[in-house]
N, C-alpha and C positions, 0 to 999 in steps of 0.2 A: 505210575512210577515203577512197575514190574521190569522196564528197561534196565533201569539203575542193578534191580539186586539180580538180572541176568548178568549183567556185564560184570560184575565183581565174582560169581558163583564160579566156585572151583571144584569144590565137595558133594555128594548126594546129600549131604543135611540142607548145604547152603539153597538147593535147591526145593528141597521139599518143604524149608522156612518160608523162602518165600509162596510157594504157591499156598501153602495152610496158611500164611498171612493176607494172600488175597482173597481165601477163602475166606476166614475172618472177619472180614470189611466186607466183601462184596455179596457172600452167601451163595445163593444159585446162578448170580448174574453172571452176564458174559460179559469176561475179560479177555482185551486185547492182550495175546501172545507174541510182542514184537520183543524182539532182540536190538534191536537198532532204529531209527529214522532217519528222517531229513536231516535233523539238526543236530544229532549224535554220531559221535564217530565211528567210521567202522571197524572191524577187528584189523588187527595188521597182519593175522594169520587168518584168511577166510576160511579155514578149518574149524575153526573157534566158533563161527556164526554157524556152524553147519552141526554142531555138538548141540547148541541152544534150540535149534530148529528140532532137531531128533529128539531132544526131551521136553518141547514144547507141544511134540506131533502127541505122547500121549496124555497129555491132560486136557480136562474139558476147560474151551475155551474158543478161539478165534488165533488158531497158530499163522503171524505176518511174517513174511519177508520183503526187505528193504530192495528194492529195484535193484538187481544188478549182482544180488547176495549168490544168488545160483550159479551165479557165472563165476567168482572168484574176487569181486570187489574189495581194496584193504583200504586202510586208511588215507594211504597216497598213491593208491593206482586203482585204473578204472575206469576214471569221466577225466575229459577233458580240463575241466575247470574244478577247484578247490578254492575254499576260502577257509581263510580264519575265523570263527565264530566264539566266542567267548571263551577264546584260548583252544577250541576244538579244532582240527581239520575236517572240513565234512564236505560233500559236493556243492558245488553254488547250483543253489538251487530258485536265485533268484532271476535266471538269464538263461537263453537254450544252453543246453552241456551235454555234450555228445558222451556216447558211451562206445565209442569207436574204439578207443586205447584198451581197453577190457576185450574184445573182438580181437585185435591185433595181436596183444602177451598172453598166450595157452600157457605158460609153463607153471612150472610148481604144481604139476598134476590137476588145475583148476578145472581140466575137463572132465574128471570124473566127479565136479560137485552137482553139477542138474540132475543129472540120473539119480543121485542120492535123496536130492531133493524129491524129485518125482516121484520116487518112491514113497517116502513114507509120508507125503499125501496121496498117494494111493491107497495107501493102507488104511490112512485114517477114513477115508472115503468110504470104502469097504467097511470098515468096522465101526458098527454104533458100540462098539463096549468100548471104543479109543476116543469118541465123541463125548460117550457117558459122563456125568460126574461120579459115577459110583469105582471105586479108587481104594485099592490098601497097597501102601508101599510094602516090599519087599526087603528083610532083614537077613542078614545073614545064618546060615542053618546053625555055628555057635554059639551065636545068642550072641554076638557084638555089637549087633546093631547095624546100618545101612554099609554095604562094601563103599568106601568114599571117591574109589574111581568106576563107579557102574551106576547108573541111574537106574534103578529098578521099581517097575510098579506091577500090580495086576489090576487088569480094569476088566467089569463085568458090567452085563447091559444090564441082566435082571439078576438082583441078590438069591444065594443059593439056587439061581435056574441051573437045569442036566445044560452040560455043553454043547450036547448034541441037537439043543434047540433053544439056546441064550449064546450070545458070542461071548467070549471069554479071552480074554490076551494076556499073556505073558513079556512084559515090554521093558527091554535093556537099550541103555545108552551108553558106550564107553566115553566116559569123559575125558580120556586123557590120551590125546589123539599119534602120542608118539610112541605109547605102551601098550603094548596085548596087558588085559586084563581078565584074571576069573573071579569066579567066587560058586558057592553052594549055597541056594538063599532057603528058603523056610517058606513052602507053598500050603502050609497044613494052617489054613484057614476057613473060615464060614465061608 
């Protein structure tokens, strides 16, 4: 059910509740990192599913994208066919559904979502400290607490390993896709 508290997640708390709460329940097991499915609707800004994907790229887990998310898919453009599903718009997914119309409408900048994509599964590929569960969020340097429009973590492969032969990442997501975002976070940990 980690869908559900992706889709409402608007805050760095909102997100880090949830992931400590499937850590919680699930311990070291691997959790699916979707943002969306079959039967769930999609973002109406596919900007939105590309923010989830960025802060799903660093926690340990199984980071999914829903067919179609890289390219720009919303909730009513994209595939050919839609159905109603329990009050939801989602692709009918019970009949061929061409993803032609998504192909056809480039605009609203949708082509620069795959490279985005590609990217930070590239990264994560590269880096076992992005793979790791070993994980401390990043707090603000005045002692506030998480900046609530920046997703911030540091992941590390091996606890206290030299950097120079443990990966070590520094990993930000702006969450709030129409605002340049700062902040000065607090790197002075174990």
């Amino acid at each position: 059910n980690l869908v559900f508290a992706l889709q409402s997640a608007a805050t760095a708390s909102d997100y880090r509740n949830a992931f400590e709460s499937r850590r919680a329940s699930y311990g070291q097991g691997l959790v699916l990192l979707n943002d969306t499915s079959h039967d769930e609707e999609a973002y109406s800004d596919p900007f939105e599913a590309l923010i989830r994907h960025a802060v799903c790229g660093t926690i340990d887990g199984a980071p999914m994208i829903f067919y179609g998310e890289e390219l720009g898919i919303s909730t009513y453009a994209g595939f050919n066919l839609y159905e109603l599903n329990f009050g939801k718009n989602i692709p009918q997914f019970k009949t061929f559904n061409s993803m032609q119309p998504i192909f056809a409408n480039r605009g609203y900048s949708v082509d620069f979502l795959w490279p985005v994509y590609a990217a930070i599964n590239q990264a994560r590929s590269f880096s076992p400290a992005l793979r790791s569960s070993n994980r401390y969020y990043l707090d603000q340097q005045n002692g506030s607490g998480p900046q609530s429009s920046i997703f911030s973590v540091a992941k590390y492969q091996t606890a206290n390993g030299a950097p120079n032969f443990s990966d070590v990442v520094f990993a930000f997501a702006n969450l709030d896709r129409s605002n340049p975002q700062n902040g000065t976070f607090n790197a002075n940990i174990t």
